[in-house]
Structure formats: C-alpha cells, structure tokens
N, CA, C and O atoms as CSV, one atom per row, in Angstrom:
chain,resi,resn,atom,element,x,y,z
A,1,UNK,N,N,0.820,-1.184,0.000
A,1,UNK,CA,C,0.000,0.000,0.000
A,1,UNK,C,C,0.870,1.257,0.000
A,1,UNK,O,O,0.612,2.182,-0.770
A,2,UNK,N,N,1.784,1.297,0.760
A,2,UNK,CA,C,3.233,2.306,1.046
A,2,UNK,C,C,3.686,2.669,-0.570
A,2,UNK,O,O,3.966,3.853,-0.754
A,3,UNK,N,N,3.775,1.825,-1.665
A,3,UNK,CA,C,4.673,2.056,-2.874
A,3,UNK,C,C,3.277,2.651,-3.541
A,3,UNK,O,O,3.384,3.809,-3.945
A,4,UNK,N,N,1.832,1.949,-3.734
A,4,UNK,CA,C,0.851,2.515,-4.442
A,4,UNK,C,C,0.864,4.450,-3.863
A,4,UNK,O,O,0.800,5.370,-4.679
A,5,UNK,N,N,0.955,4.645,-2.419
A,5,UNK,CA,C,1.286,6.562,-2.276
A,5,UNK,C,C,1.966,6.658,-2.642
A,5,UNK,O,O,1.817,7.545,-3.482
A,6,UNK,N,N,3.142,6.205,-2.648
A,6,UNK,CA,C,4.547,6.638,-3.327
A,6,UNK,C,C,4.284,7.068,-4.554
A,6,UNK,O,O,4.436,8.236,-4.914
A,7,UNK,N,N,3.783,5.938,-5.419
A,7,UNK,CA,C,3.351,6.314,-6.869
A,7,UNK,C,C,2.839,7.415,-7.389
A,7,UNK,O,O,3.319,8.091,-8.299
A,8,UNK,N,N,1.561,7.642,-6.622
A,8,UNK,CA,C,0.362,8.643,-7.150
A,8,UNK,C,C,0.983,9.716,-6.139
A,8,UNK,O,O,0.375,10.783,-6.221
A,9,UNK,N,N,1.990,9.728,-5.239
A,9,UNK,CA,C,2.241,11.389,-5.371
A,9,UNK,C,C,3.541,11.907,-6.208
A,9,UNK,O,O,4.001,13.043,-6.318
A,10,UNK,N,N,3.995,10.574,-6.796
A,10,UNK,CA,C,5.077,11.203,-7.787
A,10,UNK,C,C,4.243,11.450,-9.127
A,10,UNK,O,O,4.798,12.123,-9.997
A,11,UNK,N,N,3.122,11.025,-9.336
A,11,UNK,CA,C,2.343,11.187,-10.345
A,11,UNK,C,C,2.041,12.660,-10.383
A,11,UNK,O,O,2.162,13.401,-11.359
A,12,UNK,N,N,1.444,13.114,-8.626
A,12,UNK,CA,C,0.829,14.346,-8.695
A,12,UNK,C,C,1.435,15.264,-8.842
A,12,UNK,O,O,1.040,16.208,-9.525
A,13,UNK,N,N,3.073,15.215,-7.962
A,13,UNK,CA,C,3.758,15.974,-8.597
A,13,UNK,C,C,4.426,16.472,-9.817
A,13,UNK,O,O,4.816,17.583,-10.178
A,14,UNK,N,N,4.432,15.089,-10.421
A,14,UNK,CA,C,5.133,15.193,-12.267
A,14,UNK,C,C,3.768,16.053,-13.070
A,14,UNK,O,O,4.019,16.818,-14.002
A,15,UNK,N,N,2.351,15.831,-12.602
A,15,UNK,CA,C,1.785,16.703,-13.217
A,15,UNK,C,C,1.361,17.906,-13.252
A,15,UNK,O,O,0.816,18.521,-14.169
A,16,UNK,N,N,1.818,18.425,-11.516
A,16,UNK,CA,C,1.655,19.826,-10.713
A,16,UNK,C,C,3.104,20.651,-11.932
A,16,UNK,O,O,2.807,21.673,-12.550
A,17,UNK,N,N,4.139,20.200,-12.045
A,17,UNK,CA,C,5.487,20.239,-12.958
A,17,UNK,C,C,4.820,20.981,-14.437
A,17,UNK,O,O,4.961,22.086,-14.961
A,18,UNK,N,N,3.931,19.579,-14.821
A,18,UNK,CA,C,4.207,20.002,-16.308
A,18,UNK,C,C,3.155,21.339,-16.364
A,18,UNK,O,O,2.973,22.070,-17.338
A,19,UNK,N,N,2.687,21.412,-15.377
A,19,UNK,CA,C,1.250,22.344,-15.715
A,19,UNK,C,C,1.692,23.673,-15.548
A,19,UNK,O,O,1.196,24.634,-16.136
A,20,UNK,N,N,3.121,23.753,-14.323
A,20,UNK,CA,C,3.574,24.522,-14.095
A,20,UNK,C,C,4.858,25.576,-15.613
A,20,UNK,O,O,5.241,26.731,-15.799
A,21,UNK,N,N,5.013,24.303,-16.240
A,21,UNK,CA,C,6.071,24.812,-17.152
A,21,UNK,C,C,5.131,24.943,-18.717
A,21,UNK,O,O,5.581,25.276,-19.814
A,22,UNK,N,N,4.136,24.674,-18.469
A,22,UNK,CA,C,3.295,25.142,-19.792
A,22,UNK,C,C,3.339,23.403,-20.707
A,22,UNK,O,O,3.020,23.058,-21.844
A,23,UNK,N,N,3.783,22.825,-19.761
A,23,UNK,CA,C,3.239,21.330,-20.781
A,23,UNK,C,C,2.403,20.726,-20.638
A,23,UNK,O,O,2.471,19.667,-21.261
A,24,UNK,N,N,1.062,20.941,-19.755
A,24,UNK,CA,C,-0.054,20.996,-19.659
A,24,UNK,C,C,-1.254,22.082,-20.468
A,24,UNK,O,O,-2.386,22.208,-20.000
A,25,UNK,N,N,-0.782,22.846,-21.783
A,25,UNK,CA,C,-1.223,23.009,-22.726
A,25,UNK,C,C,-2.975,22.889,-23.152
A,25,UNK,O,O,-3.366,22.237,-24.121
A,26,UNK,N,N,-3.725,23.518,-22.385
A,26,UNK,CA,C,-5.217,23.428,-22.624
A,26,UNK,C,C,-5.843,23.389,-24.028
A,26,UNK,O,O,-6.833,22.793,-24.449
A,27,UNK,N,N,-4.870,24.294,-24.682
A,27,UNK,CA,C,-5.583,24.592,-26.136
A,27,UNK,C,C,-4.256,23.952,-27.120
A,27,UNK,O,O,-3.180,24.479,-27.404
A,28,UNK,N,N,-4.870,22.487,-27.531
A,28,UNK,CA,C,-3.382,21.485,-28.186
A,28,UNK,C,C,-3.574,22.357,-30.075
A,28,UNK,O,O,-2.809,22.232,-31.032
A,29,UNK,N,N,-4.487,22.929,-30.004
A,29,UNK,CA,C,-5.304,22.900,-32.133
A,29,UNK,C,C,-3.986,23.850,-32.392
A,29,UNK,O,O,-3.556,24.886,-31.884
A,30,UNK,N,N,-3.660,23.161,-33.209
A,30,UNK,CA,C,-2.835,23.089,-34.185
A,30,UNK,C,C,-3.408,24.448,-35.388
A,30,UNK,O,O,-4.523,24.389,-35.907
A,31,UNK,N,N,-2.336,25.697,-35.693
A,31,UNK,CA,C,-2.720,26.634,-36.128
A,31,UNK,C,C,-2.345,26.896,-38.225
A,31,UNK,O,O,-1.415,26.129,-38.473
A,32,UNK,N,N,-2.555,27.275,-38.884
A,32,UNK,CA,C,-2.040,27.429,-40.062
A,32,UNK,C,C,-2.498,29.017,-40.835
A,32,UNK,O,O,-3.274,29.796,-40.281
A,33,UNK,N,N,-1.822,29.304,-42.261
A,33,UNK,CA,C,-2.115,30.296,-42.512
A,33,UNK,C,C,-1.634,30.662,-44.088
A,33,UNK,O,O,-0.775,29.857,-44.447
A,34,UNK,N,N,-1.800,31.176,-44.621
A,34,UNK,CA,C,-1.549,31.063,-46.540
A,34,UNK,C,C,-1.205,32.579,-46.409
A,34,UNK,O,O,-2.071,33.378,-46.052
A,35,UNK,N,N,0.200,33.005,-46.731
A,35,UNK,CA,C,0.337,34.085,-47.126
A,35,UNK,C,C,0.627,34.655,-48.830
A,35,UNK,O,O,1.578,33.998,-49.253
A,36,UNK,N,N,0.226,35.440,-49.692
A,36,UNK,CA,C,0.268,35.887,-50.897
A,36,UNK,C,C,0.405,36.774,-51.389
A,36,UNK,O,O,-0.448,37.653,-51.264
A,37,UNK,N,N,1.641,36.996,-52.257
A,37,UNK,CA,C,2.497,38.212,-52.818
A,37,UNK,C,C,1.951,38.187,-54.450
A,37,UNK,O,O,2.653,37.651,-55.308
A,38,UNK,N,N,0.472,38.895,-54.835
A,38,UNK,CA,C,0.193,39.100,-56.068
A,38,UNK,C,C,1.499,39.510,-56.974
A,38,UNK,O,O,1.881,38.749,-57.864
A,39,UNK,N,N,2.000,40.449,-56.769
A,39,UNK,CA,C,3.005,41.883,-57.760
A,39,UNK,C,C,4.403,40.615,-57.835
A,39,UNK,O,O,5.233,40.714,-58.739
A,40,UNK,N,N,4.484,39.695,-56.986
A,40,UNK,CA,C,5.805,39.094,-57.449
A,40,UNK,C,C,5.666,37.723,-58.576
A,40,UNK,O,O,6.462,37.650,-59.513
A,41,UNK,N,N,4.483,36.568,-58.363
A,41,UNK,CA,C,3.753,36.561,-57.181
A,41,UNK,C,C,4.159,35.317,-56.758
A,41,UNK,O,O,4.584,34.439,-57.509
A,42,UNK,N,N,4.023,35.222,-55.458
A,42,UNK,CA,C,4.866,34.519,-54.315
A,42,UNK,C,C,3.510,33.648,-53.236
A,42,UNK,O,O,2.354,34.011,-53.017
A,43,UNK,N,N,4.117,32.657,-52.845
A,43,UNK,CA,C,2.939,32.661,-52.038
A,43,UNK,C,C,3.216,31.433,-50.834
A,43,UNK,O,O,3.530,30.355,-51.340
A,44,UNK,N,N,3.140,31.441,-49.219
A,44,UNK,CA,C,3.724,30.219,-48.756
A,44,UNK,C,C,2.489,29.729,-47.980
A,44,UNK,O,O,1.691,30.608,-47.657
A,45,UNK,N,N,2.192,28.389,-47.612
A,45,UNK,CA,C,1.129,27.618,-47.055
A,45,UNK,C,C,2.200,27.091,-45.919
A,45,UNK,O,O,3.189,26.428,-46.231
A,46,UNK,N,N,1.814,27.547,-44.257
A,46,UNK,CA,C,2.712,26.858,-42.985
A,46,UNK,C,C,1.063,26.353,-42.484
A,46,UNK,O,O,-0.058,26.775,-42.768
A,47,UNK,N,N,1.436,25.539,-41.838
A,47,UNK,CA,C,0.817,24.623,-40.699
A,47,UNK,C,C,1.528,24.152,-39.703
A,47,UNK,O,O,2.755,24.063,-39.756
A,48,UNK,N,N,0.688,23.739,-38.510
A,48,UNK,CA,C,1.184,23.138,-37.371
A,48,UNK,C,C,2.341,24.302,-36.103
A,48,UNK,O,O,3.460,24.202,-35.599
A,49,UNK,N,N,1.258,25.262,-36.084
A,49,UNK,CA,C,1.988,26.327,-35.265
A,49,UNK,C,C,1.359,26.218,-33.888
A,49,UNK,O,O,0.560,25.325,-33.610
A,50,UNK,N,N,1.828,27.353,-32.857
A,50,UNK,CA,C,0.964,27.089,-31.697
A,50,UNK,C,C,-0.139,28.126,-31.392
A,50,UNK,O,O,-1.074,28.137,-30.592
A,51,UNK,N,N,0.274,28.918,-32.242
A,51,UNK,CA,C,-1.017,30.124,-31.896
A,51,UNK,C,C,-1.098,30.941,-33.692
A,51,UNK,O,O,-0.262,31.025,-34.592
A,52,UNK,N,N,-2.353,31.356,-33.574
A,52,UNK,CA,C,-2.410,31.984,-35.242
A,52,UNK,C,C,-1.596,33.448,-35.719
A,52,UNK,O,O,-1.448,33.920,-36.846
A,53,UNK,N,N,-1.117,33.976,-34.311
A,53,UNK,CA,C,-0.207,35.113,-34.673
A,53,UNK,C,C,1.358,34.171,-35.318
A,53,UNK,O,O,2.188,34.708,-36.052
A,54,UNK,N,N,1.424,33.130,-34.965
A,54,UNK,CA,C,2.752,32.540,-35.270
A,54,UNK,C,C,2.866,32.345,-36.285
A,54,UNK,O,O,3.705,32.863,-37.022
A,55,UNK,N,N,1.801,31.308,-36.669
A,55,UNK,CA,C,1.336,30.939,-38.006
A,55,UNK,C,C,1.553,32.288,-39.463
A,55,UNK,O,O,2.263,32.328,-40.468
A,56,UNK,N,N,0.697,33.060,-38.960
A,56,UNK,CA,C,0.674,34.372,-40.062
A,56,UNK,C,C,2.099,34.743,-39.997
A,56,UNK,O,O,2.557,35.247,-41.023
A,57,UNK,N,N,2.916,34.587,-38.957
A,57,UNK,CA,C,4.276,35.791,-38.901
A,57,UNK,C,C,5.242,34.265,-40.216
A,57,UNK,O,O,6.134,34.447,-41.045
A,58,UNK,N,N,4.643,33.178,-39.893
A,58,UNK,CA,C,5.761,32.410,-40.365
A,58,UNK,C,C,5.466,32.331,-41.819
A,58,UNK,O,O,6.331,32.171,-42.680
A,59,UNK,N,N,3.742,32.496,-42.116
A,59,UNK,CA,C,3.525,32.413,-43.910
A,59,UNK,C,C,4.159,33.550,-44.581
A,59,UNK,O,O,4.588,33.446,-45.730
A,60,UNK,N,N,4.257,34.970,-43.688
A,60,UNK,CA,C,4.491,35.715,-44.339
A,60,UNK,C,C,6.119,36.291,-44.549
A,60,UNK,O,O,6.450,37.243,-45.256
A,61,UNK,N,N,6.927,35.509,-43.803
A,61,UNK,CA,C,7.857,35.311,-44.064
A,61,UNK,C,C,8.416,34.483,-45.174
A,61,UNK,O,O,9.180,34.823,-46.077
A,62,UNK,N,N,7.764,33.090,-44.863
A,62,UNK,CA,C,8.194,32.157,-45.894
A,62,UNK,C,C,7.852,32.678,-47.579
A,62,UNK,O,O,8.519,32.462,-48.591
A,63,UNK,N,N,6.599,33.411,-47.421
A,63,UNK,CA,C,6.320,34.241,-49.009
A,63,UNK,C,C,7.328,34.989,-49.301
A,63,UNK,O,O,7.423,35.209,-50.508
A,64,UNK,N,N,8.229,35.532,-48.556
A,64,UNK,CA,C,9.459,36.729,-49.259
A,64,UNK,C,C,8.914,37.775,-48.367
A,64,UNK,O,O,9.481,38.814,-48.707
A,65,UNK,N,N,8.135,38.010,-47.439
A,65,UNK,CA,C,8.001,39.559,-46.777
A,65,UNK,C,C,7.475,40.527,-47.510
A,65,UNK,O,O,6.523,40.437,-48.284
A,66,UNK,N,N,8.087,41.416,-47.262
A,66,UNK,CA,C,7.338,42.670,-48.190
A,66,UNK,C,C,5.951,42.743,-48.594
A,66,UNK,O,O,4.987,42.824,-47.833
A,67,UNK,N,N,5.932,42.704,-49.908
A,67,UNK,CA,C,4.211,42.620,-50.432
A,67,UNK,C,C,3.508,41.480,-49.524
A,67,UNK,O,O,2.347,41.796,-49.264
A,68,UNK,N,N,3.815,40.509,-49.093
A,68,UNK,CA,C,2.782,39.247,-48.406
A,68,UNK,C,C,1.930,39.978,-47.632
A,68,UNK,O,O,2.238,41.046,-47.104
A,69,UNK,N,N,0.548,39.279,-47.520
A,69,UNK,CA,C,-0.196,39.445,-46.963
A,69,UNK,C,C,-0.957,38.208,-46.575
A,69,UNK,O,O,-1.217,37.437,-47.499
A,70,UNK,N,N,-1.431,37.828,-45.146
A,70,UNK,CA,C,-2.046,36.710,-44.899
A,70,UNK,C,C,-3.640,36.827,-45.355
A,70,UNK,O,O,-4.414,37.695,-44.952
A,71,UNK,N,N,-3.922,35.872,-46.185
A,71,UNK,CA,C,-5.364,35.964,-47.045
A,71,UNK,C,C,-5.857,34.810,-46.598
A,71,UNK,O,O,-7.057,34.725,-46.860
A,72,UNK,N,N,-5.271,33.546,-45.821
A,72,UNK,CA,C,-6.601,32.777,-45.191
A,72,UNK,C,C,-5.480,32.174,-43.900
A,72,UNK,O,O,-4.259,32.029,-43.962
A,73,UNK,N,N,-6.317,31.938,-42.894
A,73,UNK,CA,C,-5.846,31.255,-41.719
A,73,UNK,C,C,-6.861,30.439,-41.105
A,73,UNK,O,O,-7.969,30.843,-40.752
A,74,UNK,N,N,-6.341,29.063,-40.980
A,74,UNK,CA,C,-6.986,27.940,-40.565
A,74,UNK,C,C,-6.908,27.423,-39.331
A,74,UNK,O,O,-6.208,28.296,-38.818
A,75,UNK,N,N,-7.114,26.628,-38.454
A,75,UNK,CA,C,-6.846,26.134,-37.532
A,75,UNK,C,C,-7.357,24.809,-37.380
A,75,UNK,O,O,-8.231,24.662,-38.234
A,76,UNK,N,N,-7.185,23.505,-36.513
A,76,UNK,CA,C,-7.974,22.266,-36.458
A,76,UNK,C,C,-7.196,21.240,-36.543
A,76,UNK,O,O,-6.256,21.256,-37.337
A,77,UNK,N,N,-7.434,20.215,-35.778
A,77,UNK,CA,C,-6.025,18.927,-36.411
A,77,UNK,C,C,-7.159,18.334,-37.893
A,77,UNK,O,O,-8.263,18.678,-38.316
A,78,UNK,N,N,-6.440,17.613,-38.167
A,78,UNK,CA,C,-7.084,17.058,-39.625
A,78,UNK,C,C,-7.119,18.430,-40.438
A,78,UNK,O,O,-7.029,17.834,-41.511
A,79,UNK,N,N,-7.154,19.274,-40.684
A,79,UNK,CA,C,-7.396,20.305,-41.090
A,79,UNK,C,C,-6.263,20.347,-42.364
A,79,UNK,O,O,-5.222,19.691,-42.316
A,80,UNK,N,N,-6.700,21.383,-43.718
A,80,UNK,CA,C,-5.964,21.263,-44.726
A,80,UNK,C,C,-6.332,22.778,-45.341
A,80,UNK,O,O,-7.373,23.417,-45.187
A,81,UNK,N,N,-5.306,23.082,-45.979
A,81,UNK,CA,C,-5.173,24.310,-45.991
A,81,UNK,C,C,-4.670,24.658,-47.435
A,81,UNK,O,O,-3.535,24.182,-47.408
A,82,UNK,N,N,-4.855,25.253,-48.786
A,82,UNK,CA,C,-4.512,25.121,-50.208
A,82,UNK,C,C,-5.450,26.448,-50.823
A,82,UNK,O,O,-6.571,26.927,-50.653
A,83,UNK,N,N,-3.892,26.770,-51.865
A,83,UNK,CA,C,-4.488,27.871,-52.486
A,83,UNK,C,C,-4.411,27.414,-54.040
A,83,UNK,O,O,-3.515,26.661,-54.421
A,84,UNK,N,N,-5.353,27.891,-54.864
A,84,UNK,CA,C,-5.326,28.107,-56.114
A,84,UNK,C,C,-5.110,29.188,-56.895
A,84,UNK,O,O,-5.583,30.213,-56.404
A,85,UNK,N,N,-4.466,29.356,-58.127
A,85,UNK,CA,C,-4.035,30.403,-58.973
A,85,UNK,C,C,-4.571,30.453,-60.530
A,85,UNK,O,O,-4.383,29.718,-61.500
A,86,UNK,N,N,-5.027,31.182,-60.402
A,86,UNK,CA,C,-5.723,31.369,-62.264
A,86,UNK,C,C,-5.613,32.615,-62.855
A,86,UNK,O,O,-5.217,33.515,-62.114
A,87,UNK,N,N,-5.961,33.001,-64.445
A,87,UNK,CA,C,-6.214,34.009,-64.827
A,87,UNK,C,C,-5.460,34.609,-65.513
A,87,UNK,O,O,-4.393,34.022,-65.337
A,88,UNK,N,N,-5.285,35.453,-66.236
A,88,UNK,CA,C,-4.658,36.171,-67.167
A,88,UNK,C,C,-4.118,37.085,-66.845
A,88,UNK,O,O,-3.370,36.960,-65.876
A,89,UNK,N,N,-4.226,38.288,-67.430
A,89,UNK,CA,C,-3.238,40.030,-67.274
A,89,UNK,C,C,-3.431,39.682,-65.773
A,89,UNK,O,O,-2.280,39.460,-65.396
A,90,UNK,N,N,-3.963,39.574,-65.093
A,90,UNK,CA,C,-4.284,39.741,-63.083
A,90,UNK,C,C,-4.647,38.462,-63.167
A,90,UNK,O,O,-5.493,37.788,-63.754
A,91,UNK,N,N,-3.743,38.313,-62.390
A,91,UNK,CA,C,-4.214,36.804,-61.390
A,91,UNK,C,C,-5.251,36.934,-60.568
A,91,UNK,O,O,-5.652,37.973,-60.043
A,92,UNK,N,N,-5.712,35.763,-60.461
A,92,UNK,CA,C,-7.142,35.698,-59.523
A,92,UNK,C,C,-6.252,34.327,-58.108
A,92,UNK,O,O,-5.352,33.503,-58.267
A,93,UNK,N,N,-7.023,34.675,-56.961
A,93,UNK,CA,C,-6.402,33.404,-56.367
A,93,UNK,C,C,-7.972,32.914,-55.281
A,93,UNK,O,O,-8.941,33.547,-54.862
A,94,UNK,N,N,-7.639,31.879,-55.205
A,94,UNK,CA,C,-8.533,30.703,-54.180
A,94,UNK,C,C,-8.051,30.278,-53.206
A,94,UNK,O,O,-7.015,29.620,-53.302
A,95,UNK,N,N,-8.696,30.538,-51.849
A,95,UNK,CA,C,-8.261,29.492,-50.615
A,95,UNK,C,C,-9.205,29.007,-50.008
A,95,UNK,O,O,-10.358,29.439,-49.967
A,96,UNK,N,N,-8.552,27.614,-49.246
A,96,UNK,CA,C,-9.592,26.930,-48.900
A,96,UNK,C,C,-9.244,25.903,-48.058
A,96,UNK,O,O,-8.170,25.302,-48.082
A,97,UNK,N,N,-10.283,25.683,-47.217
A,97,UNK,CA,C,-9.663,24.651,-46.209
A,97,UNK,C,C,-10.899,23.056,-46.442
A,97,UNK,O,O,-12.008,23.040,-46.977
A,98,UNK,N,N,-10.139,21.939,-45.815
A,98,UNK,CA,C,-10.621,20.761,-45.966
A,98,UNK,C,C,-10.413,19.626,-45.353
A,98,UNK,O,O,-9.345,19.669,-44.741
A,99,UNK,N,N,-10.800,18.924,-45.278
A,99,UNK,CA,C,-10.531,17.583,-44.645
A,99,UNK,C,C,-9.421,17.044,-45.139
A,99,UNK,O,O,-8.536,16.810,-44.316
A,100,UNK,N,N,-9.150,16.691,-46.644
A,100,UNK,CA,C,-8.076,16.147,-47.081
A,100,UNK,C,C,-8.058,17.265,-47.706
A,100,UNK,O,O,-8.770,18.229,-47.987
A,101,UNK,N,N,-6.459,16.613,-47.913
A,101,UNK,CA,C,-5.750,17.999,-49.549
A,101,UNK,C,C,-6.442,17.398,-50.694
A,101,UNK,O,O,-6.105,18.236,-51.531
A,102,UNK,N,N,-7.005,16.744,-51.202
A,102,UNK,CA,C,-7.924,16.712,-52.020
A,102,UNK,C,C,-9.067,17.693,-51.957
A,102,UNK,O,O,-9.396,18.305,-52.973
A,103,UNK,N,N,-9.821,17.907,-50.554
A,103,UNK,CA,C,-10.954,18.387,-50.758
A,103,UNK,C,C,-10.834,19.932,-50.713
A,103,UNK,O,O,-11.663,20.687,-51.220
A,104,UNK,N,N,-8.954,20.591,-49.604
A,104,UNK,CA,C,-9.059,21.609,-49.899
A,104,UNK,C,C,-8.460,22.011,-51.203
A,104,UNK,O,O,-8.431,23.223,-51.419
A,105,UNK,N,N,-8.057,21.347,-51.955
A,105,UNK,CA,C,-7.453,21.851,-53.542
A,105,UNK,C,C,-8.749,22.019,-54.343
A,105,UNK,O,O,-8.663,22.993,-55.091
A,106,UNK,N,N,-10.070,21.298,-54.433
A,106,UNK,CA,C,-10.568,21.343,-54.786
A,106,UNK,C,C,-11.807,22.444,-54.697
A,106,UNK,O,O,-12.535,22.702,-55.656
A,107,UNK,N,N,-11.925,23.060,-53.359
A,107,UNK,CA,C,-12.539,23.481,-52.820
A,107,UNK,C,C,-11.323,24.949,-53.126
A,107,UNK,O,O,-11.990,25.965,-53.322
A,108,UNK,N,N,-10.377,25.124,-53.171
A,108,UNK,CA,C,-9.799,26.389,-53.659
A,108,UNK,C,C,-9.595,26.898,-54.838
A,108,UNK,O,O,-9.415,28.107,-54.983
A,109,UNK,N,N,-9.595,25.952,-55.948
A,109,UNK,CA,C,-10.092,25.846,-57.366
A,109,UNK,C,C,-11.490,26.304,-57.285
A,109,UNK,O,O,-11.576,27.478,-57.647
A,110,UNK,N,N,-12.500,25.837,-56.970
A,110,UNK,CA,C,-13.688,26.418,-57.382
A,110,UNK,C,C,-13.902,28.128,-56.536
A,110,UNK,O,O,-14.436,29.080,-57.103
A,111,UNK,N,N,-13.470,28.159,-55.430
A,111,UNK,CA,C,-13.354,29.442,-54.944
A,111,UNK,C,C,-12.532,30.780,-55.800
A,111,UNK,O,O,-12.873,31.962,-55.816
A,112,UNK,N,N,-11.160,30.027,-56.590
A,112,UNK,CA,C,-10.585,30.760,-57.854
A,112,UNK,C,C,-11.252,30.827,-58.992
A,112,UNK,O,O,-11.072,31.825,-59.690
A,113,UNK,N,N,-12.180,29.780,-59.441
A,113,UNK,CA,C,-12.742,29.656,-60.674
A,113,UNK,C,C,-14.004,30.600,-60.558
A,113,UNK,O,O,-14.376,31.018,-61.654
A,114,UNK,N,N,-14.818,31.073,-59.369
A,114,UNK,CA,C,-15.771,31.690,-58.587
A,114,UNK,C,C,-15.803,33.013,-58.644
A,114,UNK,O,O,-16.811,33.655,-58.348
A,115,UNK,N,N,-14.241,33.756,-59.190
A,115,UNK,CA,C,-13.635,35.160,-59.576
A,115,UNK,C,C,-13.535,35.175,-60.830
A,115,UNK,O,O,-12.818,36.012,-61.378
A,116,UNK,N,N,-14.059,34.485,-61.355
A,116,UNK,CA,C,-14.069,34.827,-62.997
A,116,UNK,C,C,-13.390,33.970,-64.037
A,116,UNK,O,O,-13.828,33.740,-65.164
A,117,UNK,N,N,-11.737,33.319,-63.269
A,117,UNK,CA,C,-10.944,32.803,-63.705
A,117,UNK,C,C,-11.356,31.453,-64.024
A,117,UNK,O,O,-12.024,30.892,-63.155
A,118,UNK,N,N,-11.016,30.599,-65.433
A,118,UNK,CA,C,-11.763,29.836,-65.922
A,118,UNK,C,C,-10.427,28.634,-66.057
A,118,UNK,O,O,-10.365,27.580,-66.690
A,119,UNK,N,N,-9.875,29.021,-65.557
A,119,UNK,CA,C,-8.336,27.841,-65.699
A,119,UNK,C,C,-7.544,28.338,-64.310
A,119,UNK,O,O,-6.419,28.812,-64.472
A,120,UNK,N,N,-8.047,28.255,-63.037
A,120,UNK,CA,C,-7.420,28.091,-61.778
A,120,UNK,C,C,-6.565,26.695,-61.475
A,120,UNK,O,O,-6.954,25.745,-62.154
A,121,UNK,N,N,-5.644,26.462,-60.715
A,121,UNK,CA,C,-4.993,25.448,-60.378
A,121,UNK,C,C,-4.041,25.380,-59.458
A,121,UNK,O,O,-3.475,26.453,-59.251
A,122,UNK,N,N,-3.640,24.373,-58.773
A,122,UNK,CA,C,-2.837,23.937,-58.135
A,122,UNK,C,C,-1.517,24.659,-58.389
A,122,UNK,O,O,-1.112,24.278,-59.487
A,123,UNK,N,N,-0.670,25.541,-57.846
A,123,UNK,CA,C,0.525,25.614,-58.324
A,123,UNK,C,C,1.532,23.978,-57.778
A,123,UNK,O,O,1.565,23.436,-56.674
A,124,UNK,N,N,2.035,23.707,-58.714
A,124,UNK,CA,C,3.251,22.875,-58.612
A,124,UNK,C,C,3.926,22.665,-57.355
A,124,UNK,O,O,3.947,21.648,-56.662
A,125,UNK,N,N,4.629,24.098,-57.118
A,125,UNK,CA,C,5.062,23.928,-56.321
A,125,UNK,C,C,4.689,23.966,-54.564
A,125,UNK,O,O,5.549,23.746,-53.711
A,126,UNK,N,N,3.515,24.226,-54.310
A,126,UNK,CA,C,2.721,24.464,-53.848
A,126,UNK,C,C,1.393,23.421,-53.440
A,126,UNK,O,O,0.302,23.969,-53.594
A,127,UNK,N,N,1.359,22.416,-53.090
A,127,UNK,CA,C,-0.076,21.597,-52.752
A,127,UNK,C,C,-0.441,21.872,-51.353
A,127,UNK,O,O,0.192,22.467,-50.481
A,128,UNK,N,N,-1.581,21.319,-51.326
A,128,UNK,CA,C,-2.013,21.942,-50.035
A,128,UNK,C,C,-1.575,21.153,-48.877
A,128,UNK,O,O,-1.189,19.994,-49.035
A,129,UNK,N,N,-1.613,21.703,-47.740
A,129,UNK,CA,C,-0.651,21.197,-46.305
A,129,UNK,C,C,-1.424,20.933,-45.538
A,129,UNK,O,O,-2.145,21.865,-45.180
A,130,UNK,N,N,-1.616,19.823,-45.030
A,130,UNK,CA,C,-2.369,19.554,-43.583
A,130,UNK,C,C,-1.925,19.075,-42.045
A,130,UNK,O,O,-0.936,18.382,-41.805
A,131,UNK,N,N,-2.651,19.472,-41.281
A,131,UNK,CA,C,-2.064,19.387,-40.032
A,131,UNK,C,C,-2.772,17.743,-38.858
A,131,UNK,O,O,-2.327,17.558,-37.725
C-alpha cells in the first residue's frame, strides 16, 4: 500500500510540474495560414503552429516579406489548408480549407474559378498542407 502513495504522489507531482512549465497546454489545435504576394507573385502555405499570430508571422515570411499578406488562416487537427491560382493580365487566387488535400485543392479551385478565372490550379510547387 506504502509504494501505491509513493506512486500517485510522484504522479501528482510530475503533473503539478508540467502544468507549471506550460506542458499541460489546454488549447493542443494546431494553427495554419496562406500568405500571398500578387506583384511578385509569391505565395507560402505553414501549418502546425501554436497560436495563429505565429502561423501568419511564419507564412508571411516564408512568401518573401514585403508585399505578403495573410489571405486565409486555418486552424484544427485534420485540417488542410490550399491555395489556387488562375487568370490572365491579373491573377485571380482561391483558398480553402478541408478535410483532405484533395478536398481543400478542390474546394480552392472552385473558390478561384468563382472570380471569374476559368483555368485556376494547383501551383506545382505548392499543394495543399495539412495538419
């Protein structure tokens, strides 16, 4: 009976610890964010941050800075996050979130195709990211 207290107050303390140092974490959702540089044009998809100010500071870095601007931010585990690009003299763009990267590529294509643009798509280099 002596080793079962032993146990559960090294338990209570290892968890009084983590709660104390922030590894007891209430809010675990997983953050994301699509930043997009029309005039260059540039564009970066991050996921898996801890808060959505992080997220935006890191898309809009990874786009090149300057012109970026964060144009969609997601949050959610399972969550998927994808932009589309179409259009002629001016680009048109699509974002969109989804269950799979299937459903948000697809779902950001028709949101690009939705601006007029009649040949939106996936950039290459670029598919959509999920968390």
């Amino acid at each position: 009976m002596t080793n079962l207290f032993k146990l559960l107050g090294v338990t209570a303390v290892a968890g009084l610890m983590l709660a104390a140092c922030g590894g007891g974490n209430s809010d675990p959702t997983p953050y994301g964010s699509i930043a997009w540089d029309g005039d260059r044009p540039s564009a970066a998809i991050v996921v898996n941050f801890a808060s959505q100010e992080q997220a935006n500071a890191a898309a809009i870095e990874r786009c090149g800075g300057g012109g970026c601007a964060v144009i969609h931010e997601f949050s959610g585990k399972d969550t998927c996050g994808a932009i589309a690009v179409g259009g002629g003299r001016s680009l048109v763009t699509g974002v969109a979130t989804g269950a799979t990267r299937e459903s948000a590529e697809a779902a950001a294509i028709g949101s690009c195709n939705a601006k007029g643009s009649g040949n939106c798509s996936i950039p290459g280099s670029l598919p959509a990211k999920c968390m």
